[in-house]
Every structure is written in C-alpha cells, then in structure tokens.
PDBQT receptor file of N, H, CA, C and O in Angstrom, charges set to zero:
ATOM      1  N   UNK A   1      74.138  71.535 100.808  1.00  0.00    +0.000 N 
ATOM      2  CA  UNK A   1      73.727  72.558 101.740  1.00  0.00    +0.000 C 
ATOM      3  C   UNK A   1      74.259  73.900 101.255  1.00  0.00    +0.000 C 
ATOM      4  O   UNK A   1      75.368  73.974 100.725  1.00  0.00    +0.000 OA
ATOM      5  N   UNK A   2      73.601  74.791 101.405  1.00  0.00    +0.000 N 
ATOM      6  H   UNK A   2      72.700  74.731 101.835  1.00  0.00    +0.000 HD
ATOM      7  CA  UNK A   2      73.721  76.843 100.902  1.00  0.00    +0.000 C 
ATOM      8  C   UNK A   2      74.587  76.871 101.953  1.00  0.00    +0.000 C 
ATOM      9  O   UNK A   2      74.323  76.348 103.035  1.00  0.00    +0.000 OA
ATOM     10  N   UNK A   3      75.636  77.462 101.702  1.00  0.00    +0.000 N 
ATOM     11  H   UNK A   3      75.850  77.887 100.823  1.00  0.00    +0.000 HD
ATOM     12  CA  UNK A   3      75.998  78.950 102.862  1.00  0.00    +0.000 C 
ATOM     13  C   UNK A   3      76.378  80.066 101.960  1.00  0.00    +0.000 C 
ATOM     14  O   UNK A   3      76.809  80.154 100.810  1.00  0.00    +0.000 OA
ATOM     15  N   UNK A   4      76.051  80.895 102.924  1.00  0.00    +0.000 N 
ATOM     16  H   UNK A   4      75.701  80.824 103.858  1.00  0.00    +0.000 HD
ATOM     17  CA  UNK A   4      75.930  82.593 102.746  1.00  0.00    +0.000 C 
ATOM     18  C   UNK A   4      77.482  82.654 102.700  1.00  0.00    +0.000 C 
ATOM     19  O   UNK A   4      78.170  81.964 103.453  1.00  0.00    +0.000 OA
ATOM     20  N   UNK A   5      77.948  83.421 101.877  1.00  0.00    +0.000 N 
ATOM     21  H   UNK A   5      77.389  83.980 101.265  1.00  0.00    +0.000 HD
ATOM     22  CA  UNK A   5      79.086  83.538 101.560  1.00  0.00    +0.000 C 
ATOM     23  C   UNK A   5      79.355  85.021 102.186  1.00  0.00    +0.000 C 
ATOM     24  O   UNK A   5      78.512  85.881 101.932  1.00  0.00    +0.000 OA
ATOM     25  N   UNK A   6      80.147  85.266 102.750  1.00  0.00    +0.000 N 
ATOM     26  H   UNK A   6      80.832  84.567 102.956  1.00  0.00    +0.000 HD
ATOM     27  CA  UNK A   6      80.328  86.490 103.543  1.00  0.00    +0.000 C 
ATOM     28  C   UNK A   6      81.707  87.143 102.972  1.00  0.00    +0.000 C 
ATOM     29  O   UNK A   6      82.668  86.376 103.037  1.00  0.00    +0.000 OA
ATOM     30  N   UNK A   7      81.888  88.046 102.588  1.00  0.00    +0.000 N 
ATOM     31  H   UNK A   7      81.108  88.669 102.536  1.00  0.00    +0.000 HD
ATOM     32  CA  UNK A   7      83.123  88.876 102.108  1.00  0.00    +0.000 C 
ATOM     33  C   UNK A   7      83.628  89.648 103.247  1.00  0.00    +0.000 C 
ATOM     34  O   UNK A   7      83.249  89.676 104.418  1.00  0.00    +0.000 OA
ATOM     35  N   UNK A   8      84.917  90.497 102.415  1.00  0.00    +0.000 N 
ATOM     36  H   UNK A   8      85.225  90.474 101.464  1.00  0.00    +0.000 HD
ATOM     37  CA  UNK A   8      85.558  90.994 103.370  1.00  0.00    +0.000 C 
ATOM     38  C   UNK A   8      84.995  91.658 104.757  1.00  0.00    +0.000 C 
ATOM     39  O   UNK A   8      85.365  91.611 105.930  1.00  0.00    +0.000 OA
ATOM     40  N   UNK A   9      83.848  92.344 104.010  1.00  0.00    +0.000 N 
ATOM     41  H   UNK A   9      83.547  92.382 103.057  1.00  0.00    +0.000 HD
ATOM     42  CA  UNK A   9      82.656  93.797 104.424  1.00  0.00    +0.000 C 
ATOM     43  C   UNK A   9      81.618  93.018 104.369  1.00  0.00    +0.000 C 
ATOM     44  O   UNK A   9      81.298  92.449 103.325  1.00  0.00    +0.000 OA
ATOM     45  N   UNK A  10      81.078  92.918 105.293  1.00  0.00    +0.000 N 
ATOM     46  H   UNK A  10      81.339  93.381 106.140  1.00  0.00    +0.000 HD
ATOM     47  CA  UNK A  10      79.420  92.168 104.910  1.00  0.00    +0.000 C 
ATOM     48  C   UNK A  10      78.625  93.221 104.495  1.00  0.00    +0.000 C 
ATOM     49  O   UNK A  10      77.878  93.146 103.520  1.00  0.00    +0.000 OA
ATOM     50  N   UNK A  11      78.802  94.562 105.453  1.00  0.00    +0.000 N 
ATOM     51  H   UNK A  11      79.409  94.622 106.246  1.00  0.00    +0.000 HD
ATOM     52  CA  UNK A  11      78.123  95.742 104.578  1.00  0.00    +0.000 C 
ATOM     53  C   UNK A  11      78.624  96.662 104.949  1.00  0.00    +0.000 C 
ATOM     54  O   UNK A  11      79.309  96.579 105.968  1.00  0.00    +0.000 OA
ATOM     55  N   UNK A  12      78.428  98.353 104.021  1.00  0.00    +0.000 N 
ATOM     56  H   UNK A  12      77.872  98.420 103.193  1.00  0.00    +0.000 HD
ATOM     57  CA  UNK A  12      79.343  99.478 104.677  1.00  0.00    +0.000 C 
ATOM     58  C   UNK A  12      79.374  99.814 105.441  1.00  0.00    +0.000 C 
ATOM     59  O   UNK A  12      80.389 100.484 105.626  1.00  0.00    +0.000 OA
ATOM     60  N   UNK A  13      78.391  99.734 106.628  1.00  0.00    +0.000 N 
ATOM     61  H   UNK A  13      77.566  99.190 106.477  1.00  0.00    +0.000 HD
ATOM     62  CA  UNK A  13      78.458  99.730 108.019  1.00  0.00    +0.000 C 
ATOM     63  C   UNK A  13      79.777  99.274 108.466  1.00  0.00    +0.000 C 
ATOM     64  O   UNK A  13      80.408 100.170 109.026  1.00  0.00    +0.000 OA
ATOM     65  N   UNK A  14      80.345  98.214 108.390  1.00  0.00    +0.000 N 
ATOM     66  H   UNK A  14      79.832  97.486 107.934  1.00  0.00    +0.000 HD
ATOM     67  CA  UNK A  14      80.909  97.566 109.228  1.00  0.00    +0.000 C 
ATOM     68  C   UNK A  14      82.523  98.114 108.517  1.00  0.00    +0.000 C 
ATOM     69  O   UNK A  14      83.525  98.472 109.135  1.00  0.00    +0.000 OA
ATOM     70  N   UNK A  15      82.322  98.022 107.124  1.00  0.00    +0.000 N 
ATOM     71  H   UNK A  15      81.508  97.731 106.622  1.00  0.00    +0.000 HD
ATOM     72  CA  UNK A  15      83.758  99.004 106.381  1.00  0.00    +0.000 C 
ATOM     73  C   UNK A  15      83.785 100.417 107.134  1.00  0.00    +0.000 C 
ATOM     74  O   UNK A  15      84.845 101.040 107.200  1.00  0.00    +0.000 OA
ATOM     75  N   UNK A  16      82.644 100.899 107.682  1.00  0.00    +0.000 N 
ATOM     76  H   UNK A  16      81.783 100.392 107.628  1.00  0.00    +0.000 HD
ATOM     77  CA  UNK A  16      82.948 102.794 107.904  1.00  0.00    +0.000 C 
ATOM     78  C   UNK A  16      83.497 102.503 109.580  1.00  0.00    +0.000 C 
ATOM     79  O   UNK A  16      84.364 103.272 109.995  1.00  0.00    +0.000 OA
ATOM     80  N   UNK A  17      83.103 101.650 110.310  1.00  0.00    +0.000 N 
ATOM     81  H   UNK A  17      82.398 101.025 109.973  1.00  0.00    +0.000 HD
ATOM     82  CA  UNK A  17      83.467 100.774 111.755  1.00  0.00    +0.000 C 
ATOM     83  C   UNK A  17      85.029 101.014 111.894  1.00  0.00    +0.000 C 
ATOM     84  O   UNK A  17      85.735 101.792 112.536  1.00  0.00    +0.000 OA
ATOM     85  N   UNK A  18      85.270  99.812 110.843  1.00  0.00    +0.000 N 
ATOM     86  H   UNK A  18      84.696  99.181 110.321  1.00  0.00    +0.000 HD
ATOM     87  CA  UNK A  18      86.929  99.941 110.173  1.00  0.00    +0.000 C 
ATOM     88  C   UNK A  18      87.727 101.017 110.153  1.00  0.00    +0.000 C 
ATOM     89  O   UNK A  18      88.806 101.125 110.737  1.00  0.00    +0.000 OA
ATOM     90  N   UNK A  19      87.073 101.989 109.330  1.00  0.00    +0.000 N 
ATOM     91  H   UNK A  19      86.197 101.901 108.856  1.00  0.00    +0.000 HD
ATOM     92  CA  UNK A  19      87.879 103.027 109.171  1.00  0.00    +0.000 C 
ATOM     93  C   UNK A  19      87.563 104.166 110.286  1.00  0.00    +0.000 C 
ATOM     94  O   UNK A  19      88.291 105.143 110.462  1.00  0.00    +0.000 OA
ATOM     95  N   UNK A  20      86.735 103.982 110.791  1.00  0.00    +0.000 N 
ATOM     96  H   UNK A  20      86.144 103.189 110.647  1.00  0.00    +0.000 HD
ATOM     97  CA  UNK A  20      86.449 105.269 112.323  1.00  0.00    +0.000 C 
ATOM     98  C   UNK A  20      87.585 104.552 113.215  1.00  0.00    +0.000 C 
ATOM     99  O   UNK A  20      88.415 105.315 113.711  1.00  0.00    +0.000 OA
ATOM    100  N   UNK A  21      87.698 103.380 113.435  1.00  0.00    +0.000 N 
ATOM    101  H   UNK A  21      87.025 102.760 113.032  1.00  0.00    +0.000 HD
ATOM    102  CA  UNK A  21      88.305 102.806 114.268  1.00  0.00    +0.000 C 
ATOM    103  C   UNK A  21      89.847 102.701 114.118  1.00  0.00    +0.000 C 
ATOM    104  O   UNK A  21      90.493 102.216 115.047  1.00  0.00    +0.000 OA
ATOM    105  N   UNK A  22      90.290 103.012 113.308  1.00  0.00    +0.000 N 
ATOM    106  H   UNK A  22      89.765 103.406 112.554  1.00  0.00    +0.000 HD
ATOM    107  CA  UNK A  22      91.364 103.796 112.195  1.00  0.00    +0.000 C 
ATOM    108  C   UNK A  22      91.875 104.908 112.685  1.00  0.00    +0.000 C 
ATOM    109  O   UNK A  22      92.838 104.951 113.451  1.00  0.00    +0.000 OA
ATOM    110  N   UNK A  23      91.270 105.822 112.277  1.00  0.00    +0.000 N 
ATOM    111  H   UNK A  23      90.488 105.786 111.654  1.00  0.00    +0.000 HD
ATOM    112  CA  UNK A  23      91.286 106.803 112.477  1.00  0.00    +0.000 C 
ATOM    113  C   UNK A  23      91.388 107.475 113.876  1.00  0.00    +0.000 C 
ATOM    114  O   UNK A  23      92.056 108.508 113.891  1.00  0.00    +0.000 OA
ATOM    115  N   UNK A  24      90.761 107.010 115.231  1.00  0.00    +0.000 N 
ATOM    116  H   UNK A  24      90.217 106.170 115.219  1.00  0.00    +0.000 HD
ATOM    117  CA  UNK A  24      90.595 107.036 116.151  1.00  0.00    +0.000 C 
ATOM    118  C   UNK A  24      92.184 106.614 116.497  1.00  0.00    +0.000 C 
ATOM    119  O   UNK A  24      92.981 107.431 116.957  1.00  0.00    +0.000 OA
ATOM    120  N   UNK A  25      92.560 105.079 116.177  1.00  0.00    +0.000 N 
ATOM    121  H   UNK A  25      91.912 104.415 115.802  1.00  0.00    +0.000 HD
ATOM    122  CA  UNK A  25      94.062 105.024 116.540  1.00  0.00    +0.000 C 
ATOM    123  C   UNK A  25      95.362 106.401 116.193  1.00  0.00    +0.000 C 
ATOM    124  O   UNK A  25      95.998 107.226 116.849  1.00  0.00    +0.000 OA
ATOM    125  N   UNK A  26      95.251 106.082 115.112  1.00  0.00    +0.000 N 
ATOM    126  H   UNK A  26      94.734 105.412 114.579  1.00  0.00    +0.000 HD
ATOM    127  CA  UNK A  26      96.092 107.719 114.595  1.00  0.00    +0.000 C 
ATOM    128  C   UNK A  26      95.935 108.341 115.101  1.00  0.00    +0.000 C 
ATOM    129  O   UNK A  26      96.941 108.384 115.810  1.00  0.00    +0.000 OA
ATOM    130  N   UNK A  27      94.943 109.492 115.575  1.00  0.00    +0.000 N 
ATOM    131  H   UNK A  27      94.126 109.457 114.999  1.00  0.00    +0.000 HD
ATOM    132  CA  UNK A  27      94.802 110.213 116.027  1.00  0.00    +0.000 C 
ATOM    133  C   UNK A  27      95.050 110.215 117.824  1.00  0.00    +0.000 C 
ATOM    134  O   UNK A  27      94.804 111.140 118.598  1.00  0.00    +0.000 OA
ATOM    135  N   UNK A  28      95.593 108.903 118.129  1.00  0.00    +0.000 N 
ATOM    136  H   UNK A  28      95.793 108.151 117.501  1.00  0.00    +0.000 HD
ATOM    137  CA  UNK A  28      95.623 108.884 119.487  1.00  0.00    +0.000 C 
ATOM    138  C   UNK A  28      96.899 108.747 119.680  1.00  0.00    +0.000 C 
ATOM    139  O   UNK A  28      97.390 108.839 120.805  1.00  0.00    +0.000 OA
ATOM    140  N   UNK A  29      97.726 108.466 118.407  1.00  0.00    +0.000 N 
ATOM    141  H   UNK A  29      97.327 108.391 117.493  1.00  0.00    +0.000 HD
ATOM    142  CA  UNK A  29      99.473 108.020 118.598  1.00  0.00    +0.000 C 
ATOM    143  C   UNK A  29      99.925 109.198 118.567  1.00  0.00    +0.000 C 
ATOM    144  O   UNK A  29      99.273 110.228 118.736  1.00  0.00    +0.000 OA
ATOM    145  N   UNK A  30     101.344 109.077 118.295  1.00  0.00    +0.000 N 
ATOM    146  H   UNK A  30     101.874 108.240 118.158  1.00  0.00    +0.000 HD
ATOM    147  CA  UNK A  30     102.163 110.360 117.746  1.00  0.00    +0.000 C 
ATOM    148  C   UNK A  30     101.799 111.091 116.272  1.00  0.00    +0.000 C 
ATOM    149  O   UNK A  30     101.722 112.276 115.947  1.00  0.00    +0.000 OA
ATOM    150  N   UNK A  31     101.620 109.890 115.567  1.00  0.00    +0.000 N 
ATOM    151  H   UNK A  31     101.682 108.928 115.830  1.00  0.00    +0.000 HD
ATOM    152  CA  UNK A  31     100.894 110.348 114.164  1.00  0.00    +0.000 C 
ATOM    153  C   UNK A  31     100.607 110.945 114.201  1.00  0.00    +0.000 C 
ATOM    154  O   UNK A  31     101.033 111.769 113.391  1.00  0.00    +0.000 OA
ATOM    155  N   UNK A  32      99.454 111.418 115.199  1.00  0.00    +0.000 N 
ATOM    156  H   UNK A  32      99.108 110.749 115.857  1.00  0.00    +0.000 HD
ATOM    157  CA  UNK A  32      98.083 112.330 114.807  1.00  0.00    +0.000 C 
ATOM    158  C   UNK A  32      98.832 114.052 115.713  1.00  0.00    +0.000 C 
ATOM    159  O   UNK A  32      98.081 114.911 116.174  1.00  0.00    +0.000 OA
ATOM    160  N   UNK A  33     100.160 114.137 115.747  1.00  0.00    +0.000 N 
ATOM    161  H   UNK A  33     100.770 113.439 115.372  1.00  0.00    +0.000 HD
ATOM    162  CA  UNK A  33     100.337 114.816 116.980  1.00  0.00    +0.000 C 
ATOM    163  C   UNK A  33     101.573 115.460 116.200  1.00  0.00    +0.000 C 
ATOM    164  O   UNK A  33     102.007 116.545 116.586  1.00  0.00    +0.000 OA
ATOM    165  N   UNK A  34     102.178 114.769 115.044  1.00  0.00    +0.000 N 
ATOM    166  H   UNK A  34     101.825 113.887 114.731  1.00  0.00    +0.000 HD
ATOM    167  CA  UNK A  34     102.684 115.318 113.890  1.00  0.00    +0.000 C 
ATOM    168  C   UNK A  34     103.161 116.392 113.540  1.00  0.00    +0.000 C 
ATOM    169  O   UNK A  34     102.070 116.875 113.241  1.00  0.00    +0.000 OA
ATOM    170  N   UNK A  35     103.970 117.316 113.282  1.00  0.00    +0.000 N 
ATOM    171  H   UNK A  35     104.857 116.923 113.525  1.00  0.00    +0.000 HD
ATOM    172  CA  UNK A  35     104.151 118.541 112.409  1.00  0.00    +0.000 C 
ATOM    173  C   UNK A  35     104.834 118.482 111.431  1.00  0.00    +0.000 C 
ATOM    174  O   UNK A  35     105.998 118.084 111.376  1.00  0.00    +0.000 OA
ATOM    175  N   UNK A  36     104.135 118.893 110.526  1.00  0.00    +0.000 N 
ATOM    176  H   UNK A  36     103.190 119.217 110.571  1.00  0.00    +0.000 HD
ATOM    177  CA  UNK A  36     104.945 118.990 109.210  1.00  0.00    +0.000 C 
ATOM    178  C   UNK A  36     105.713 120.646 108.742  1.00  0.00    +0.000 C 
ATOM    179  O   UNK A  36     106.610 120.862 107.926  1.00  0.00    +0.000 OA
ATOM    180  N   UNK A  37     105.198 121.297 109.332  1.00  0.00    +0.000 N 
ATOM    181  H   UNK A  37     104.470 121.122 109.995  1.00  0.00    +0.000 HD
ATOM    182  CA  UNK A  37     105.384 122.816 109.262  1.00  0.00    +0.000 C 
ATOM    183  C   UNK A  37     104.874 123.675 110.577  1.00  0.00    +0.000 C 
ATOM    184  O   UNK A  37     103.806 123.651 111.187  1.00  0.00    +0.000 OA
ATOM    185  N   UNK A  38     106.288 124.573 110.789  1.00  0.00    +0.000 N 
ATOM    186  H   UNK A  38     107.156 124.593 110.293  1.00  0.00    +0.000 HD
ATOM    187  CA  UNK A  38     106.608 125.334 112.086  1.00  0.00    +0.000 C 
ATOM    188  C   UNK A  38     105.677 126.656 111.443  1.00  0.00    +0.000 C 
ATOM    189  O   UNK A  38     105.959 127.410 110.511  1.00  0.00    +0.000 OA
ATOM    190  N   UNK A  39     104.490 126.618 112.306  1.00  0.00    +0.000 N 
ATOM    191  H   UNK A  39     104.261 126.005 113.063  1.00  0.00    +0.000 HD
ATOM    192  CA  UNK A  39     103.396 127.411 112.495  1.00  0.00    +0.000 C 
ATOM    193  C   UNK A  39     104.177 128.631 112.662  1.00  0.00    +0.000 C 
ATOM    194  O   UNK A  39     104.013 129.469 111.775  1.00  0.00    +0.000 OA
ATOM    195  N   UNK A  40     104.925 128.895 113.525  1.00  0.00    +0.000 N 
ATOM    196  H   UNK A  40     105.058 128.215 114.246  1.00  0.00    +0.000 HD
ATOM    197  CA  UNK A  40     105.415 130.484 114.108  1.00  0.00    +0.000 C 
ATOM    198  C   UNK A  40     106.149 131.108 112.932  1.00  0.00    +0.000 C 
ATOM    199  O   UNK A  40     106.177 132.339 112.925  1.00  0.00    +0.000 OA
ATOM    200  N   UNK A  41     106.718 130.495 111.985  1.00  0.00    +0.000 N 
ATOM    201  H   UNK A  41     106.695 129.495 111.991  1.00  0.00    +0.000 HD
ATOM    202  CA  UNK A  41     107.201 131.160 110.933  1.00  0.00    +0.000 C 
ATOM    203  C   UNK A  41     105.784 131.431 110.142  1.00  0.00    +0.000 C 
ATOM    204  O   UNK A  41     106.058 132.576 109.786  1.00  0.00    +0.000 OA
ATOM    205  N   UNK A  42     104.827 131.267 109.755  1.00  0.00    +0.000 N 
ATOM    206  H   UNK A  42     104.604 130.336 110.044  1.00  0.00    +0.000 HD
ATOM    207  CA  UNK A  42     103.503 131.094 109.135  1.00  0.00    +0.000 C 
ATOM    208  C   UNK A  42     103.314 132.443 109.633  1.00  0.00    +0.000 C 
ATOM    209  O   UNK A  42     103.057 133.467 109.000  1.00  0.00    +0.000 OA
ATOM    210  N   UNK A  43     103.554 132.196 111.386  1.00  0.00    +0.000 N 
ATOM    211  H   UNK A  43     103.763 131.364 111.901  1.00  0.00    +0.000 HD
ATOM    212  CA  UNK A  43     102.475 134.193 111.886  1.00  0.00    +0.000 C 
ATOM    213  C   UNK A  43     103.290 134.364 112.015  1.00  0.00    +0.000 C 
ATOM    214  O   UNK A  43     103.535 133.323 111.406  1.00  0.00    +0.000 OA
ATOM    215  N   UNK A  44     104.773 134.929 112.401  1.00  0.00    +0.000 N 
ATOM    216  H   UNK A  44     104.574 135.775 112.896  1.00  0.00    +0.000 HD
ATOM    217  CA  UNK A  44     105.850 136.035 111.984  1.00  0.00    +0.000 C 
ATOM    218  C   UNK A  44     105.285 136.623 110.040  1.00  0.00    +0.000 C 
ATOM    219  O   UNK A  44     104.969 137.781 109.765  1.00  0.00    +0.000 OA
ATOM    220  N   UNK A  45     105.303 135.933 109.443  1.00  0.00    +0.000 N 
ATOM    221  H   UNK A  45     105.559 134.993 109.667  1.00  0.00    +0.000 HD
ATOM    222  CA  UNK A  45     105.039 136.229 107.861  1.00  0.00    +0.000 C 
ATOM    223  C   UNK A  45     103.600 136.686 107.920  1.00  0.00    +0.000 C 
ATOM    224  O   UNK A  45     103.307 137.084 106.793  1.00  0.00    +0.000 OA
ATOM    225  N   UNK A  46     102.325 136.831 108.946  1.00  0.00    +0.000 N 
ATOM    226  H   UNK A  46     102.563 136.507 109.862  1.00  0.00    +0.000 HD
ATOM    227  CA  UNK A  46     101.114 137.231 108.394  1.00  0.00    +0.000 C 
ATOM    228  C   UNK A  46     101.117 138.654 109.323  1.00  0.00    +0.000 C 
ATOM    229  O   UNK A  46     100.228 139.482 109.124  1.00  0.00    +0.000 OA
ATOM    230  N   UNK A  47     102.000 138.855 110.188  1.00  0.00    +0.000 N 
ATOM    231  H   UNK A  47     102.722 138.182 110.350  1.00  0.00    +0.000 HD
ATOM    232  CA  UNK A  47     102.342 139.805 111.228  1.00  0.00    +0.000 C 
ATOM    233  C   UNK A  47     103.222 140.980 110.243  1.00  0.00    +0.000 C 
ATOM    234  O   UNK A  47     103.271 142.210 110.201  1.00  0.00    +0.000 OA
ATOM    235  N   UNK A  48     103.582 140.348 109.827  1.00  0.00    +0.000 N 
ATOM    236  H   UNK A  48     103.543 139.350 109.861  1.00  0.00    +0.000 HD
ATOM    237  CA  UNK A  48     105.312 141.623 109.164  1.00  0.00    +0.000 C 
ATOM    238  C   UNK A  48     103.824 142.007 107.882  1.00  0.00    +0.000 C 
ATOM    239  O   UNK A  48     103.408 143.121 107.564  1.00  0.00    +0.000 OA
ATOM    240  N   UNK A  49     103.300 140.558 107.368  1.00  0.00    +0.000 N 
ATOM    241  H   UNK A  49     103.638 139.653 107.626  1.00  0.00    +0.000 HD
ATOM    242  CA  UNK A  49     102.329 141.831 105.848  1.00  0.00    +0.000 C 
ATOM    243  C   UNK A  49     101.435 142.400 106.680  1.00  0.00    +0.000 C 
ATOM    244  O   UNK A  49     101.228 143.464 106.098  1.00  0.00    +0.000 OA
ATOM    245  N   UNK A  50     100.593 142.413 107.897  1.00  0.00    +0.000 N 
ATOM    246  H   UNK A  50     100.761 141.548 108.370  1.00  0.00    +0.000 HD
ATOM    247  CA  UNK A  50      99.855 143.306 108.224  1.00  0.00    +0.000 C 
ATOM    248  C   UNK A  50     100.452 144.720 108.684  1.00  0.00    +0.000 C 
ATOM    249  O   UNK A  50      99.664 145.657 108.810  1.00  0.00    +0.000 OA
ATOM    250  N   UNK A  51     101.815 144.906 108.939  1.00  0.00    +0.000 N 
ATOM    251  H   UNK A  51     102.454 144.144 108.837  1.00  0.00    +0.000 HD
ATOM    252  CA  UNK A  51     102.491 146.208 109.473  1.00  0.00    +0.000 C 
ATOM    253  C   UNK A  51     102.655 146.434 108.753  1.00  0.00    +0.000 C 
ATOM    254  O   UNK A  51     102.463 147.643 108.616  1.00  0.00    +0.000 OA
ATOM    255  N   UNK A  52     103.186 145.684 107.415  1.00  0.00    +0.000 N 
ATOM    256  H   UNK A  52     103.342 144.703 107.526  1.00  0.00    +0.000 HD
ATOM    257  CA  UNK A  52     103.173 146.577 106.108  1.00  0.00    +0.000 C 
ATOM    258  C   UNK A  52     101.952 147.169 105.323  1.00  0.00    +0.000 C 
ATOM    259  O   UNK A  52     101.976 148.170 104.607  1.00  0.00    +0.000 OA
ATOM    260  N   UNK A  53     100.976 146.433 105.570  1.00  0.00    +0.000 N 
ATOM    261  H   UNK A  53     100.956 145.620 106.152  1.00  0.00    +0.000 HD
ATOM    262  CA  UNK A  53      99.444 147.177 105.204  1.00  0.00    +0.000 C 
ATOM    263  C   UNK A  53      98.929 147.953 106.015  1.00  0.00    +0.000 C 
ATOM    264  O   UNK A  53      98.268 148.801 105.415  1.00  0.00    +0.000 OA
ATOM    265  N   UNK A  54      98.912 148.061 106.943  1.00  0.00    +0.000 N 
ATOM    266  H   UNK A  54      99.449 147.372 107.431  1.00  0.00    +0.000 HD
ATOM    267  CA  UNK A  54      98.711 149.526 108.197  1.00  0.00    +0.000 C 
ATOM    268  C   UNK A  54      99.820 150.375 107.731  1.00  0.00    +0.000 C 
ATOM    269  O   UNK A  54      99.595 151.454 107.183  1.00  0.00    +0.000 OA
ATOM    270  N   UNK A  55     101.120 149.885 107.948  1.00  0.00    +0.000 N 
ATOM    271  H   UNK A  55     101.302 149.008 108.393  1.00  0.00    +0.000 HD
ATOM    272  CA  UNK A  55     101.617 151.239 107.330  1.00  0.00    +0.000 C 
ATOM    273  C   UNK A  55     101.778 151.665 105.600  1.00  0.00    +0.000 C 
ATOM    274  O   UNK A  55     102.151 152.733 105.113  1.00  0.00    +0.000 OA
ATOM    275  N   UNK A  56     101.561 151.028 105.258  1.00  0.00    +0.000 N 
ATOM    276  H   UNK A  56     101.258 150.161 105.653  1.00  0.00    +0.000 HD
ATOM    277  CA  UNK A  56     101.241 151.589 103.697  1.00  0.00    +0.000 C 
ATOM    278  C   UNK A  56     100.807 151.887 103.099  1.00  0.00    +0.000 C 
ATOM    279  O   UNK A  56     101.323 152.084 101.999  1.00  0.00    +0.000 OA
TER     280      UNK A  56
C-alpha cells in the first residue's frame, strides 16, 4: 500500500502560518516590548544639532 509521505511543511502556506504565529507571540510578550536603546538621549542629540544649525 502508497502513503503520501508528508514532511515537516506540507506546503509554504502552512511554514508562513508558523512563522505569523511566531511572530504574533513575541510581539505580545515582553520581547516585543524590549529596549535596546534610550530614545531620549537619541532627541536630546537631534535637538542640541538643530540649535546649532539655526544658530550657525
């Protein structure tokens, strides 16, 4: 008797499923909620070069 041999992915549909469904977790934990870098030092530094380009 045949059987259809089925792999991990039967097709990329169901791999892109996987990874939306992925992604969706992360983004719902702390993970996705993350900082790697303190923004306010970023605009203090784009604030001080624009007073220096208005005044210069």
């Amino acid at each position: 008797r045949r059987t259809k041999v089925v792999g991990t992915f039967p097709d990329g549909q169901s791999a892109l499923m996987l990874v939306c469904a992925r992604l969706r977790h992360v983004a719902g934990t702390w993970w996705g909620a993350k900082l790697y870098m303190n923004m306010k030092h970023l605009d203090q530094m784009q604030s001080a070069e624009e007073a220096d380009h208005i005044a210069g």
